[in-house]
C-alpha positions as CSV (number, residue, x, y, z in Angstrom):
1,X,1.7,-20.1,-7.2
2,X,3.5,-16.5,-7.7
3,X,2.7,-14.2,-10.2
4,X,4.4,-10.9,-11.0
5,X,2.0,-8.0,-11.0
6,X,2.7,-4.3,-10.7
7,X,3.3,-2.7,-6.8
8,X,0.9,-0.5,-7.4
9,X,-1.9,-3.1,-8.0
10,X,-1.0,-4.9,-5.4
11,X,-1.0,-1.7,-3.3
12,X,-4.4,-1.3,-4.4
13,X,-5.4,-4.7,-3.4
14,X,-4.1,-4.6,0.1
15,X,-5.9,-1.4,0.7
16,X,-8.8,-3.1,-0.4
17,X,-8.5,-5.8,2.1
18,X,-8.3,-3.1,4.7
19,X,-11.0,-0.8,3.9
20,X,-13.8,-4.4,4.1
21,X,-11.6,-4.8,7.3
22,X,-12.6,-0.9,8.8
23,X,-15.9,-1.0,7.3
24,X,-16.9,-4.9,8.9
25,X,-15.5,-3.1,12.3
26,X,-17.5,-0.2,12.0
27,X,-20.9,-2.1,11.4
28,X,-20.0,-4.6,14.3
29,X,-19.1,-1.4,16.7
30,X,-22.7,-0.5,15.9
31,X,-23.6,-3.7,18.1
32,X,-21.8,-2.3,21.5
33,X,-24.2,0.3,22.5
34,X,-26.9,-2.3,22.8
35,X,-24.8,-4.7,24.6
36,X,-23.9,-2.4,27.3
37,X,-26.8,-0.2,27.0
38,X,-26.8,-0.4,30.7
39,X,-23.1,1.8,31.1
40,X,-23.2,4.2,28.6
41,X,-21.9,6.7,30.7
42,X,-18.6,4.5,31.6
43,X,-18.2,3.5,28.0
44,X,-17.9,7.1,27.0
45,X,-15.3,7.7,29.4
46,X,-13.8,4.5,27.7
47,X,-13.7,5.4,24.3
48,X,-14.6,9.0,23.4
49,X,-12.8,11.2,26.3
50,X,-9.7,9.9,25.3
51,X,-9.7,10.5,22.1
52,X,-11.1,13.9,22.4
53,X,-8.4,14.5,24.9
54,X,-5.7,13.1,22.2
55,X,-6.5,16.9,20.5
56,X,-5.6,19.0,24.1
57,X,-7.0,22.2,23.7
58,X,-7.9,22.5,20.4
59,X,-11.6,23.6,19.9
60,X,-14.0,22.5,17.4
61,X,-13.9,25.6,15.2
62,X,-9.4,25.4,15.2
63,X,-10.5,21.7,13.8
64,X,-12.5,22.9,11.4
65,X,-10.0,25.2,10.1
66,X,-7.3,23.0,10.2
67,X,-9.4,20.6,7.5
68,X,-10.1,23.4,5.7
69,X,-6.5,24.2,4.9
70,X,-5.6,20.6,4.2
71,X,-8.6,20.2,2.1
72,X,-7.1,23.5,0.2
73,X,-3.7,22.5,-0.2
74,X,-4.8,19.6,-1.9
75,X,-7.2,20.6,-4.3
76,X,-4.1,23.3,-5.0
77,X,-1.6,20.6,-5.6
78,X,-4.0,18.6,-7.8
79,X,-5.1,21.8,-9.9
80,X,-0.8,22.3,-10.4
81,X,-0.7,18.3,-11.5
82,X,-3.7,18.3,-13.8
83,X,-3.5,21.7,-15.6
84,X,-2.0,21.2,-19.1
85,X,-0.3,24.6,-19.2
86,X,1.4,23.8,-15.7
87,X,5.0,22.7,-15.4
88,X,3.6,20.0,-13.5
89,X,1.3,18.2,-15.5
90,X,3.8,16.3,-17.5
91,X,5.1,14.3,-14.0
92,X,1.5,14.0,-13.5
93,X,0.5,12.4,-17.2
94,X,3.7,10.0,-16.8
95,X,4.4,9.3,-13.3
96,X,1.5,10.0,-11.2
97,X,-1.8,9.2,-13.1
98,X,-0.6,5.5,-14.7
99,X,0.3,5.0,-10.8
100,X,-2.4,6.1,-10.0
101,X,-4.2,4.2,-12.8
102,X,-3.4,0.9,-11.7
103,X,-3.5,1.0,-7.5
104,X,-7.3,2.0,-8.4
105,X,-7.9,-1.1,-10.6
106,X,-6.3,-3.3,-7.4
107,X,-8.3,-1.2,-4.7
108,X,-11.7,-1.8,-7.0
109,X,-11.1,-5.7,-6.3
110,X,-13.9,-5.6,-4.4
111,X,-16.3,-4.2,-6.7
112,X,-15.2,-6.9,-9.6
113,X,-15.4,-9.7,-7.0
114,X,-17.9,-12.5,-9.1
115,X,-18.6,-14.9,-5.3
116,X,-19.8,-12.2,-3.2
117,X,-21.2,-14.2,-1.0
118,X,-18.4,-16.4,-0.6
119,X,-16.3,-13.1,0.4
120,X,-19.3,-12.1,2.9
121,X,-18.8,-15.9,4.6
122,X,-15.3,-15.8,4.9
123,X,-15.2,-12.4,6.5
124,X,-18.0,-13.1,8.7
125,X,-16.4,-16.8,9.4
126,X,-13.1,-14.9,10.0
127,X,-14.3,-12.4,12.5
128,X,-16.1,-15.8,14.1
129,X,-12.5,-17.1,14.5
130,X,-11.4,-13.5,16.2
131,X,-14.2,-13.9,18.6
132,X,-13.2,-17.6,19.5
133,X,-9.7,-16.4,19.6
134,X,-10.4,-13.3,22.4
135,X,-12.2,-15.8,24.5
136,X,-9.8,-18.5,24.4
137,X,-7.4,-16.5,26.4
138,X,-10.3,-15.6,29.5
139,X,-10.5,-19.0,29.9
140,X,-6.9,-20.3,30.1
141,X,-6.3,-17.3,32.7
142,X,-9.2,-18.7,34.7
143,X,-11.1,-14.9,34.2
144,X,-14.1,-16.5,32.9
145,X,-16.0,-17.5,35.6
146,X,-14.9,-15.4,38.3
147,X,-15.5,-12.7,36.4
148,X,-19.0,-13.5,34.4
149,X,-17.0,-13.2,31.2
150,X,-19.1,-14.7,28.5
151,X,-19.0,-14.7,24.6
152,X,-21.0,-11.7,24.2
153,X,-18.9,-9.9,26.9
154,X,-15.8,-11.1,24.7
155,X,-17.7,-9.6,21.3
156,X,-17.5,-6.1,23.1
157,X,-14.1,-6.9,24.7
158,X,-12.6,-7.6,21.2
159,X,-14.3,-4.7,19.5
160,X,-13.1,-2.0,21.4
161,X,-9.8,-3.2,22.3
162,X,-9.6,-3.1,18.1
163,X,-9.7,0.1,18.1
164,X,-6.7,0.4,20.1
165,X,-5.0,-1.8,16.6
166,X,-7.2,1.0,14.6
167,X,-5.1,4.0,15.8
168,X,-2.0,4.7,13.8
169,X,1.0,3.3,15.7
170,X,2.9,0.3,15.3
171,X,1.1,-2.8,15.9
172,X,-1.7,-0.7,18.5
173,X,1.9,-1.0,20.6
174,X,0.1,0.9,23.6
175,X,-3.2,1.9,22.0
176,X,-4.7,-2.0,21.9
177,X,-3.6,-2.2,26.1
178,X,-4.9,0.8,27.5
179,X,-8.2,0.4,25.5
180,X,-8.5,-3.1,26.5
181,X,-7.4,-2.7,30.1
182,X,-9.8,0.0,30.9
183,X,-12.8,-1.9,29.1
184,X,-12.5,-4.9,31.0
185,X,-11.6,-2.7,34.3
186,X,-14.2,0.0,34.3
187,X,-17.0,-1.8,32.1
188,X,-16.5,-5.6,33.8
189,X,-15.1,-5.0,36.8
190,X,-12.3,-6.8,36.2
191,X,-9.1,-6.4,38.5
192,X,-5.9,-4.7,37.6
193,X,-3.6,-7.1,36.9
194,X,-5.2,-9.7,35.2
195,X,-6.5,-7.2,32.9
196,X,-3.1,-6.2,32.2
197,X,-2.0,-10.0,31.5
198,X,-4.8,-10.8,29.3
199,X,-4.0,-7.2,27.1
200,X,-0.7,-8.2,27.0
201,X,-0.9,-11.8,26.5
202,X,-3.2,-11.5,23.5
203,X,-1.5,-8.5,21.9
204,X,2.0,-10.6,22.1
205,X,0.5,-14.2,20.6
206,X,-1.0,-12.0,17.7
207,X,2.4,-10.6,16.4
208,X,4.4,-14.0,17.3
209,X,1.7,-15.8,15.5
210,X,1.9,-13.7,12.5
211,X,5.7,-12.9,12.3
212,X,6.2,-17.4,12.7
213,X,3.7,-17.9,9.9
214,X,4.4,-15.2,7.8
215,X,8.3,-16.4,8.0
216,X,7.5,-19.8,7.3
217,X,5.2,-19.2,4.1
218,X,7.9,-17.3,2.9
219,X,10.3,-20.5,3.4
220,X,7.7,-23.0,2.5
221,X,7.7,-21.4,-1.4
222,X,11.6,-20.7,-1.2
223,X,12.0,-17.2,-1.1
224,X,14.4,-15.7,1.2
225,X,14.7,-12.2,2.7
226,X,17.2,-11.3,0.5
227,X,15.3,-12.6,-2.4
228,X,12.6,-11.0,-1.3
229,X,14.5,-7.7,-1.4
230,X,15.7,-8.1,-4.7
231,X,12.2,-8.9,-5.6
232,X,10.8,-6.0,-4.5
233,X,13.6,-3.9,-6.0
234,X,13.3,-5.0,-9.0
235,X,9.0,-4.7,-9.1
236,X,9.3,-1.0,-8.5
237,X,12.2,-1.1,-11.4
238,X,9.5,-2.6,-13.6
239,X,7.0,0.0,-12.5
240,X,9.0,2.9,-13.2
241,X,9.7,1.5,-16.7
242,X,6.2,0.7,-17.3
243,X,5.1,4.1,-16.2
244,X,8.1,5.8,-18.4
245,X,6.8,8.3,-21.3
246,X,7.3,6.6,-24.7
């Protein structure tokens, strides 16, 4: 079943989805300390040198000023939007606030969700599946056994290589190996090569799956790309109508 709704709502829906996405991560990340209590020391050079590193030779205090500024510039452009004697505030009343208006109502989903708990199965059902999914691969490569992989190793395998899919570049293109290759290298001992071929391997089968199934959804309810275009086009038509002062 389609239904036409505003981008903006939609927008707000999809962010939705990922925010329970980032915050189910971060209360399962919580679990990886305990599991390898025993290599603190390597999982620090795993996960926090390098993104330390990732800011060269910026000290803590040049960070701190650097939020500072952005946090200003902000609360400057908002006070130039919401003031009614700025030349701004009538883009802001028509254009920016209904926008903003309605990709808070999609974003607040989760709030107005009446089956909680059957949202808080799924997820945990779904992340189940992810688990099941990184293991899958250990044993088809035959890393398993030689290697003492179990399902608890996978659970700290998978959640640190997702933070590789965390940092901001396409797909974790780059990110989602290197994190994953050192993990199973310097925390499992695991040799060079097949790390690689498992990083690779997995990362590959997650973007074919989704590209496949994601193509053939859209054919299975008849919409092309091109319809899809013109669909989209003409959404963001309808949302700059909607949001046009009377």
């Amino acid at each position: 079943m389609q239904e036409k709704l505003p981008f903006s709502s939609v927008l707000g829906t999809v962010v939705a989805e990922r925010v329970l996405d980032m915050l189910t991560l971060a209360v399962f990340l919580v679990s990886v300390p305990f599991l390898l209590a025993s290599q603190l020391d390597v999982l620090h050079g795993v996960v926090v040198e390098p993104v330390t590193s990732a800011f060269g030779g910026l000290s803590v205090w040049w960070l701190l000023a650097l939020s500072s500024a952005a946090l200003l510039a902000l609360g400057g452009v908002s006070w130039l939007l919401t003031r009614p004697d700025r030349p701004l505030h009538g883009f802001w009343t028509s254009r920016v606030r209904p926008l903003f208006a309605s990709f808070t109502g999609g974003f607040m989903t989760l709030r107005r969700c009446p089956r909680r708990g059957a949202l808080l199965v799924s997820t945990l059902a779904i992340w189940g599946c992810y688990l099941i999914m990184a293991h899958i691969p250990f044993v088809m490569l035959h890393m398993a056994e030689p290697f003492g992989l179990s399902l608890v190793d996978t659970w700290s395998i998978f959640l640190l290589g997702s933070l590789g899919i965390v940092v901001p570049v396409p797909g974790g293109t780059g990110s989602y190996h290197a994190i994953t290759v050192a993990t199973l290298t310097q925390l499992f001992s695991v040799a060079q090569s097949p790390a690689a071929t498992y990083a690779v391997l997995t990362h590959a089968a997650q973007l074919v799956l989704y590209a496949v199934v994601g193509a053939i959804c859209l054919m299975l309810q008849g919409t092309g790309f091109q319809e899809l275009r013109e669909r989209v086009r003409r959404a963001q038509e309808d949302d700059e109508n909607d949001n046009a002062p009377d």
